[in-house]
C-alpha positions as CSV (number, residue, x, y, z in Angstrom):
1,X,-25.0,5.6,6.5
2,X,-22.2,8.4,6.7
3,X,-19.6,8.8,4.1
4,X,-15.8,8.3,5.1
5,X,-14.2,11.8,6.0
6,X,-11.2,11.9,4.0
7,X,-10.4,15.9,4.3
8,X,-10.3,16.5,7.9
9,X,-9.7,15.5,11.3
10,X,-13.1,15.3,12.7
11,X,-14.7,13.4,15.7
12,X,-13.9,13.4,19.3
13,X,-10.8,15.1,20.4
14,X,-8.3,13.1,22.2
15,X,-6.9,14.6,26.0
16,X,-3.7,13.8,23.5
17,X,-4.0,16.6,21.1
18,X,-4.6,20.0,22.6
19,X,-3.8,23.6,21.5
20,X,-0.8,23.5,19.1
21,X,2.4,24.3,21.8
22,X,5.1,27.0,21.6
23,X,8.0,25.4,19.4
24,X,5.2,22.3,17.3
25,X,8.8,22.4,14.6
26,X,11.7,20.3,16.8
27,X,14.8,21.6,16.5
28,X,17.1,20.9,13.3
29,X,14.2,20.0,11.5
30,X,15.2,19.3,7.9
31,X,12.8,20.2,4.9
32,X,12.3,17.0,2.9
33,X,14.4,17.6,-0.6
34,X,11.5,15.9,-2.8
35,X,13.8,15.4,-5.7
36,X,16.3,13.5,-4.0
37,X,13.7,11.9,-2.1
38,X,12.4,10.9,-6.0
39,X,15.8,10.3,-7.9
40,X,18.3,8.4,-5.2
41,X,16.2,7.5,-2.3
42,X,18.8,5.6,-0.8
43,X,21.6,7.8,-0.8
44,X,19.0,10.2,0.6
45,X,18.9,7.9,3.6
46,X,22.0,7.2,4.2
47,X,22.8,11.2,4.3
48,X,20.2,11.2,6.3
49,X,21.1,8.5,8.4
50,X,24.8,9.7,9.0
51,X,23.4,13.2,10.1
52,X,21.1,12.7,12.0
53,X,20.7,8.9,13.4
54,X,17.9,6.8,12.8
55,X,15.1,8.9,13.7
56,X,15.0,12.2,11.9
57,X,12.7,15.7,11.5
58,X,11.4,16.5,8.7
59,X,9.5,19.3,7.5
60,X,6.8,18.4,4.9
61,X,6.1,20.8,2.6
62,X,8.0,23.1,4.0
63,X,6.2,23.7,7.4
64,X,4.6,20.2,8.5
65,X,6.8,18.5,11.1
66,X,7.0,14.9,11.8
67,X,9.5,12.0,12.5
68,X,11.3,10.0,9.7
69,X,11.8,7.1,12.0
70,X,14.5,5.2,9.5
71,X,16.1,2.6,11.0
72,X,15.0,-1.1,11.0
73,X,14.9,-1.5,14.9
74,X,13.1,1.2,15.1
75,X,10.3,0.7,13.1
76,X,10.0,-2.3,14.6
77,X,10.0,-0.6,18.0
78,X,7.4,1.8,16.9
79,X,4.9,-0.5,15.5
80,X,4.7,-3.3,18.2
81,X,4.4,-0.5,20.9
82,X,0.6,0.7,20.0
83,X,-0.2,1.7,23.3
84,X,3.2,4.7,22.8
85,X,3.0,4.9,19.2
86,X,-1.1,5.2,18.4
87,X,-2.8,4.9,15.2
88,X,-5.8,7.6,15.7
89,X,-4.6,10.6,13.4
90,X,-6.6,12.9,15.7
91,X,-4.4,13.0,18.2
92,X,-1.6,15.0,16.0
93,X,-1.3,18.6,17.5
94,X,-0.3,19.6,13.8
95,X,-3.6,19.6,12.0
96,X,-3.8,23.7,12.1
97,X,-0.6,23.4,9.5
98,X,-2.4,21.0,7.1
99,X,-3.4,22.4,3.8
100,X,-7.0,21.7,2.7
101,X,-5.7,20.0,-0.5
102,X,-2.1,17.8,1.3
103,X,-1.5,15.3,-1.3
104,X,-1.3,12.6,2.5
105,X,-5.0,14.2,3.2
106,X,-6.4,10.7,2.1
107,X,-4.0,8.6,4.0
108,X,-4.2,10.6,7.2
109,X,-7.6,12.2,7.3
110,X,-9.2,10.3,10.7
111,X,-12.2,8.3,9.1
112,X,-14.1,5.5,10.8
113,X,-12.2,2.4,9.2
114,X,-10.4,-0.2,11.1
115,X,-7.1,1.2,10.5
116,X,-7.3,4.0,12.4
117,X,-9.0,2.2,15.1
118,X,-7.3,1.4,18.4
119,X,-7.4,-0.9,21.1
120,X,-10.2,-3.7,21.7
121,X,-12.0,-2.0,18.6
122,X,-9.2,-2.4,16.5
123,X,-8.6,-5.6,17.8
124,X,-12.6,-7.1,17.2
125,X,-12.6,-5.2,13.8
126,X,-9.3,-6.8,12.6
127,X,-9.7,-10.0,13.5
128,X,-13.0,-10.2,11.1
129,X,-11.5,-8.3,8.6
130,X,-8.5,-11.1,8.9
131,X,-10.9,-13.7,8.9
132,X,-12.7,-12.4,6.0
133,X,-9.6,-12.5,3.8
134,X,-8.3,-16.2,5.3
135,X,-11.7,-17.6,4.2
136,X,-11.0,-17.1,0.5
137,X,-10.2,-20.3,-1.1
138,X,-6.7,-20.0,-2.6
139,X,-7.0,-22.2,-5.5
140,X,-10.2,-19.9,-6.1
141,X,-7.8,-17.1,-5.6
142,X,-5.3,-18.4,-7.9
143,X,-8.0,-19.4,-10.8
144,X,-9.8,-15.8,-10.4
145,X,-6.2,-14.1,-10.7
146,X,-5.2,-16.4,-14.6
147,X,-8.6,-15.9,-15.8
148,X,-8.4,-11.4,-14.8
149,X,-4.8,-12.0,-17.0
150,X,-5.9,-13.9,-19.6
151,X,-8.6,-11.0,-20.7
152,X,-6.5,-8.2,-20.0
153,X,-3.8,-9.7,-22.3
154,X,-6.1,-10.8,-24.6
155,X,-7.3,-6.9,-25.4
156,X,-3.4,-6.0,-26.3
157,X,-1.8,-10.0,-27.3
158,X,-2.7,-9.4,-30.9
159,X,-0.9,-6.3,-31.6
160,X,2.7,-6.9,-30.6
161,X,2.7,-4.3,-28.1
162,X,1.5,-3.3,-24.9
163,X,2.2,-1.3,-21.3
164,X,2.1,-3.2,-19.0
165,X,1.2,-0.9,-16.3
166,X,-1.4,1.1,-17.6
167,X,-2.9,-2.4,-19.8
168,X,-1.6,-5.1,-17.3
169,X,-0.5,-4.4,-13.7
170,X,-2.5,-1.6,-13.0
171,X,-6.0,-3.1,-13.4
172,X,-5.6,-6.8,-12.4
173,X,-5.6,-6.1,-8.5
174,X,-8.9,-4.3,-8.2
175,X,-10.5,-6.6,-10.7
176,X,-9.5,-9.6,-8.6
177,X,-10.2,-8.2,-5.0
178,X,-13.5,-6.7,-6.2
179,X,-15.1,-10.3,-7.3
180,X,-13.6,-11.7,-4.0
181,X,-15.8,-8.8,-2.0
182,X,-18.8,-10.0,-4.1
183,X,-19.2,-7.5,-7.1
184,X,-19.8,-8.3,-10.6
185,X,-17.6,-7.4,-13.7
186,X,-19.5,-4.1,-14.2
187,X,-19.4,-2.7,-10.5
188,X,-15.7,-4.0,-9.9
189,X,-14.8,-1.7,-13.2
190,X,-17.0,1.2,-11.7
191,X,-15.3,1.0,-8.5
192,X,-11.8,1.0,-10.1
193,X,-12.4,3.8,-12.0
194,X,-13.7,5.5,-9.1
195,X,-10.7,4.6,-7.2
196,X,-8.1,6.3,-9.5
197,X,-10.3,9.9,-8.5
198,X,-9.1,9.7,-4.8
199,X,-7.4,12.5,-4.3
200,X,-7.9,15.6,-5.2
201,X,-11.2,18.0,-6.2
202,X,-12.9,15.0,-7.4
203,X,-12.3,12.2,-4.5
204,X,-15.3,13.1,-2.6
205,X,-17.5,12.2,-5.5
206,X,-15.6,9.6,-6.1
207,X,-15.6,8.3,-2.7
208,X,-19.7,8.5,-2.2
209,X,-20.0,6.6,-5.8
210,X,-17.8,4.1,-4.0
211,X,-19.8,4.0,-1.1
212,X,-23.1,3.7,-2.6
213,X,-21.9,0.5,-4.7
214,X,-20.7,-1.4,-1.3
215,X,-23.9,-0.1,0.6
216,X,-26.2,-2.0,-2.5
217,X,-23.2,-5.2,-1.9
218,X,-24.3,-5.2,1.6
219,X,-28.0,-4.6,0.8
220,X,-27.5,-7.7,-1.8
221,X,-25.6,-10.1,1.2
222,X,-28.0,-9.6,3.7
223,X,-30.6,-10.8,0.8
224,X,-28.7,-13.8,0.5
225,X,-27.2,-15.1,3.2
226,X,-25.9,-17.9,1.4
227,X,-23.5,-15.8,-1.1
228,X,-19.8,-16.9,-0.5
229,X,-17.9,-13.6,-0.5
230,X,-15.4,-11.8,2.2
231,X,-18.7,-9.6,1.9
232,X,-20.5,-12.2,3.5
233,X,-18.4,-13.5,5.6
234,X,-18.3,-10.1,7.5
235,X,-21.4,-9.7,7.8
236,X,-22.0,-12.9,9.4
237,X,-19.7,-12.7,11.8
238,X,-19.6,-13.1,15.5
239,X,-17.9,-9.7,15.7
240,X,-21.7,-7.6,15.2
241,X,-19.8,-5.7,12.9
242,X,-22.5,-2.9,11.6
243,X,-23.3,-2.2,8.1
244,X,-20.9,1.3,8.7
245,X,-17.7,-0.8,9.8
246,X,-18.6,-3.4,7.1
247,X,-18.3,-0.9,4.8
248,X,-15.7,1.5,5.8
249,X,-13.5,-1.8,6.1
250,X,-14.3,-3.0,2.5
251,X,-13.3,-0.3,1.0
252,X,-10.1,0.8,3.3
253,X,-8.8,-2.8,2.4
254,X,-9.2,-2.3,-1.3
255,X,-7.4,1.2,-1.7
256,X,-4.7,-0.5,0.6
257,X,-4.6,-3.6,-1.9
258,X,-4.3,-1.5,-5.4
259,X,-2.1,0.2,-6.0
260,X,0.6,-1.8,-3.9
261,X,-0.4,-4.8,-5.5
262,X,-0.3,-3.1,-8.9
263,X,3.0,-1.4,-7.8
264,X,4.3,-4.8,-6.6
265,X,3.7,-6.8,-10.3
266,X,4.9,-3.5,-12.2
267,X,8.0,-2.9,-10.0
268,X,8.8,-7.0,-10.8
269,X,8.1,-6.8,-14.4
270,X,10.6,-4.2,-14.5
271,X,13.5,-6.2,-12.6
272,X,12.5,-8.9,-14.6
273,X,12.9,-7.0,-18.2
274,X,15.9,-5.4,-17.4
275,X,18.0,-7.7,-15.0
276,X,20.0,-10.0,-16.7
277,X,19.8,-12.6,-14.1
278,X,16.3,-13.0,-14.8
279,X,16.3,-14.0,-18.9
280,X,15.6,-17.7,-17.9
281,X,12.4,-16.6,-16.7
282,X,11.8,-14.7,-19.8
283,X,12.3,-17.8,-22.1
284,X,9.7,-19.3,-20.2
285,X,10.8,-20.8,-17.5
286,X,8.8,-19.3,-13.6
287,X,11.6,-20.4,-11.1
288,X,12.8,-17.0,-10.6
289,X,9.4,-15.2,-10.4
290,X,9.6,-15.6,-6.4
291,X,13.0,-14.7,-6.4
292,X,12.4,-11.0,-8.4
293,X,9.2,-10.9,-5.9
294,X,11.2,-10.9,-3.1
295,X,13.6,-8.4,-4.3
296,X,11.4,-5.8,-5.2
297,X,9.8,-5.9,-1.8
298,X,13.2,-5.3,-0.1
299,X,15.0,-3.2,-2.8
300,X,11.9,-1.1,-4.7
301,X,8.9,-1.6,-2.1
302,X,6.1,-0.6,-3.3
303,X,5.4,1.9,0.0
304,X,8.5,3.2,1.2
305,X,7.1,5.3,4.3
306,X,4.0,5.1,5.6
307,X,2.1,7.8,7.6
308,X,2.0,6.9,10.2
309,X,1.8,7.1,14.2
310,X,0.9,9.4,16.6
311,X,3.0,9.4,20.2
312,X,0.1,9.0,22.8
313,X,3.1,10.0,25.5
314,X,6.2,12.2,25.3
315,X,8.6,9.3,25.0
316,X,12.4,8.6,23.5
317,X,13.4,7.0,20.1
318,X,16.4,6.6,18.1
319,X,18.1,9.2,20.2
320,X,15.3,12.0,19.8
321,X,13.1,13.7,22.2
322,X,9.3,12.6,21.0
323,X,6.5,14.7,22.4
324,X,2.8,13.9,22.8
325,X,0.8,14.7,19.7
326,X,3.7,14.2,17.5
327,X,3.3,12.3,13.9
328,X,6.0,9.3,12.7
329,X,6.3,8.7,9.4
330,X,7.4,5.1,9.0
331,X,10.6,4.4,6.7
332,X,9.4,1.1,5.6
333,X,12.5,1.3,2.1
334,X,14.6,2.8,4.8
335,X,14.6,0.4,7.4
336,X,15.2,-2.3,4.5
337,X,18.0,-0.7,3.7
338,X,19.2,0.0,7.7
339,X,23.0,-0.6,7.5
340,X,23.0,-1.9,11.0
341,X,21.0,-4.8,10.5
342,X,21.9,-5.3,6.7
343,X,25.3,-4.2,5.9
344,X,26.0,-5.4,2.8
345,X,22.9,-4.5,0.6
346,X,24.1,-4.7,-2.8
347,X,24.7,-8.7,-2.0
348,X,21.0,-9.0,-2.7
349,X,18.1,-10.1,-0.2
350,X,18.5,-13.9,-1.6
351,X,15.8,-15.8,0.6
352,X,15.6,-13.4,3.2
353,X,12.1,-12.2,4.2
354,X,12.6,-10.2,7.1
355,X,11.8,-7.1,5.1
356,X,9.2,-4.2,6.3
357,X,7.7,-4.1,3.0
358,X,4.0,-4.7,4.5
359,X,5.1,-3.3,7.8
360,X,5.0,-5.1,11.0
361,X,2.9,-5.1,14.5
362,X,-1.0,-5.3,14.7
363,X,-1.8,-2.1,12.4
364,X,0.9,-4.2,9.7
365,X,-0.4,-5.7,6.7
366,X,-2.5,-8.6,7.8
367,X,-0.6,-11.6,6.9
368,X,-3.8,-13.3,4.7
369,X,-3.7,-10.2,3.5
370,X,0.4,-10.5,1.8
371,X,-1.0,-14.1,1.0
372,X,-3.4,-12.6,-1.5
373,X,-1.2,-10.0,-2.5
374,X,1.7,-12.3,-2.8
375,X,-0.3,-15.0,-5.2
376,X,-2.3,-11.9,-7.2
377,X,1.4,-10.7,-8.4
378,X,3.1,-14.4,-8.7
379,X,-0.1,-15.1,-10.8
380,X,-0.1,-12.0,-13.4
381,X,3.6,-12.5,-13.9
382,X,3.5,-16.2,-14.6
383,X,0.5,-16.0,-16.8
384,X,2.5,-12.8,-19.2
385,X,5.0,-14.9,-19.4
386,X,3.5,-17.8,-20.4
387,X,1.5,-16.0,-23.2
388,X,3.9,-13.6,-23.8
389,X,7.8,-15.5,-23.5
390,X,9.6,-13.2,-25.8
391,X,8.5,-9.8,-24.5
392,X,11.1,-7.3,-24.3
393,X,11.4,-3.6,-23.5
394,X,10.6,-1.7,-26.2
395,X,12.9,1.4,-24.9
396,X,16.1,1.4,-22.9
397,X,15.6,0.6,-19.2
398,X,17.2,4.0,-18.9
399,X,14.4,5.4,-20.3
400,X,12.1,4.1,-17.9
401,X,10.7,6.4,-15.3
402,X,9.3,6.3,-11.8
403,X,5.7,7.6,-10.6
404,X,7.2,8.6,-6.9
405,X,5.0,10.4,-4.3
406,X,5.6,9.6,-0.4
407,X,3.8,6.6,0.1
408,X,3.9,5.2,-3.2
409,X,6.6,4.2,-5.8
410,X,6.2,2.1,-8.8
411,X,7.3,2.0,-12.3
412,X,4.9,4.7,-14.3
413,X,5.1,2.7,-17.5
414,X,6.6,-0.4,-19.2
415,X,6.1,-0.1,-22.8
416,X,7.3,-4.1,-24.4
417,X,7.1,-5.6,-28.0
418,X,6.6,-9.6,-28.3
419,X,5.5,-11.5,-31.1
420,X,1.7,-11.2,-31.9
421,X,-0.1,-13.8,-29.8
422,X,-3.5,-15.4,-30.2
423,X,-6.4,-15.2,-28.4
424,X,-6.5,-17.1,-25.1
């Protein structure tokens, strides 16, 4: 079986992506301001915004071009237009300005997974991917997610204090997901620590370790045909997916899961610890959990852009000239944020779910997928605060810093205090 490429753009070249052309940088391009970008995201938009409309270029890194694409509508635009707006990284005409070692290597790196499939493949490989996930029973879900909880607080509940991301939020996902796939304890710890080496020098090791553990899942499925696991559900069905796809699906699906998920429950915990509106909760009481869920996915989403699309045609959006070959970022925070379609954001998203949080169109978050996501994180906060009701930041929320890189924001730590607890 062949190992995932995750540092270049190999495999057939599309009639989309030739030789780099005279003037690849569009005019006006605007070097991203990182800082800014890290420290008041949304004013960063709205400047932005007012500038240069809804659809802006940026410079990555100082020399990588591609499209902010900003505004709600035209996110939307962009991802229910697949056959304009394609999802096969190797059609960007940019790849000669790439860095070996570009930090979005992992996330745009073509590699043979269903998410940056296309077409009728994409089509036959999601819907067993989405059938896979739909066929896990949710109260199994929901009993798999207390019992993860339970022992992860029980290794900090005796000693008062805790972080909440590094000891709480950060491990539950993977943990869950993992035994859902059809590992044991052991190979769903290996595979998380493995997962946390995924970038950088080390992520090719990393990733073959990773490999090697879903190959012997596989192995162990086909063994037992009778095993009830996503695992086995994909291998049995009518799709003929092969033992590669299997595989290369598996294990896109749980780096997409992770660290949103974990990103998802630390970004709520936070809200919920430092919002006043949200102490009922804290005494005990879970009514608002959905409510500070909800929030975070339109105010502090977990993956603000996403990377991305690549124009298949020289086309129009948001006022700008796109060519052929050209790379979108998506601006999922942004388009949460679009003035145009929500003018007063302050107010609060209330019940409102119309958020791009998991994106949107075919290559979106599948929605079994948010399900899982959605009940992982309602879970792990319900089940702190039921063993933990009087936890409380143990610094000042100003204190609290941010772990920001392009596709990823979550709180980096959440250090609490709460009364010594006993064992579960």
């Amino acid at each position: 079986m062949t190992t995932p490429d995750l540092t270049s753009p190999s495999g057939p070249v599309f009639p989309s992506a030739p030789a780099p052309p005279d003037g690849v940088v569009p005019a006006g391009s605007v070097p991203l301001d990182y800082q800014r970008f890290r420290d008041e995201p949304l004013e960063f938009y709205r400047e932005l915004r007012r500038e240069h409309g809804p659809v802006v270029p940026i410079l990555l890194d100082g020399k990588i071009p591609v499209w902010m694409v900003l505004g709600y509508r035209e996110v939307v635009r962009v991802t229910t237009d697949p056959n304009r707006f394609a999802r096969d990284s190797r059609r960007w005409h940019s790849w000669h300005l790439v860095p070996p070692d570009w930090e979005l290597t992992t996330f745009v790196g073509y590699r043979p997974t269903g998410l940056f499939s296309e077409g009728a493949d994409h089509q036959r490989r999601s819907e067993a991917i989405c059938d896979g996930l739909a066929s896990v029973d949710q109260f199994e879900l929901r009993a798999q997610c207390e019992r993860v909880a339970d022992q992860l607080i029980d290794t900090f509940a005796g000693s008062g204090r805790a972080d909440l991301v590094a000891e709480y939020a950060g491990q539950i996902p993977l943990r869950v997901v993992t035994r859902l796939y059809g590992l044991d304890d052991a190979e769903s710890a290996a595979l998380q620590d493995d997962s946390l080496h995924l970038t950088g020098s080390e992520a090719p090791v990393a990733l073959q370790r990773m490999q090697t553990r879903m190959e012997a899942l596989i192995e162990r499925v086909r063994e037992n045909p009778d095993q009830v696991s996503v695992a086995a559900h994909l291998v049995s069905h009518p799709a003929g997916l092969t033992d590669d796809e299997i595989i290369n699906d598996l294990l896109g699906s749980i780096y997409a899961v992770q660290q949103p998920t974990s990103d998802l429950i630390g970004n709520a915990l936070r809200l919920m610890l430092t919002d006043e509106r949200f102490a009922i909760t804290l005494s005990g009481g879970r009514r608002s959990v959905g409510q500070a869920l909800n929030e975070v996915l339109w105010e502090d989403t977990p993956v603000p852009f996403w990377i991305g699309r690549w124009a298949a045609e020289d086309t129009m959006l948001g006022g700008q000239r796109i060519r052929k070959g050209d790379c979108l970022m998506l601006g999922l925070a942004a388009a949460n944020a679009d003035p145009d379609v929500r003018p007063d954001f302050h107010s609060g998203a209330g019940g409102n779910q119309a958020h791009m949080a998991f994106s949107h169109g075919k290559h979106g978050c599948p929605p079994a997928a948010r399900e899982i996501a959605e009940v992982i994180a309602t879970a792990a906060i319900e089940v702190l605060l039921d063993r933990l009701p009087d936890v409380t930041l143990s610094v000042p929320p100003a204190d609290l810093d941010w772990r920001v890189t392009l596709v990823m924001r979550g709180v980096a730590a959440l250090p609490v205090q709460f009364t010594p607890a006993h064992l579960h």
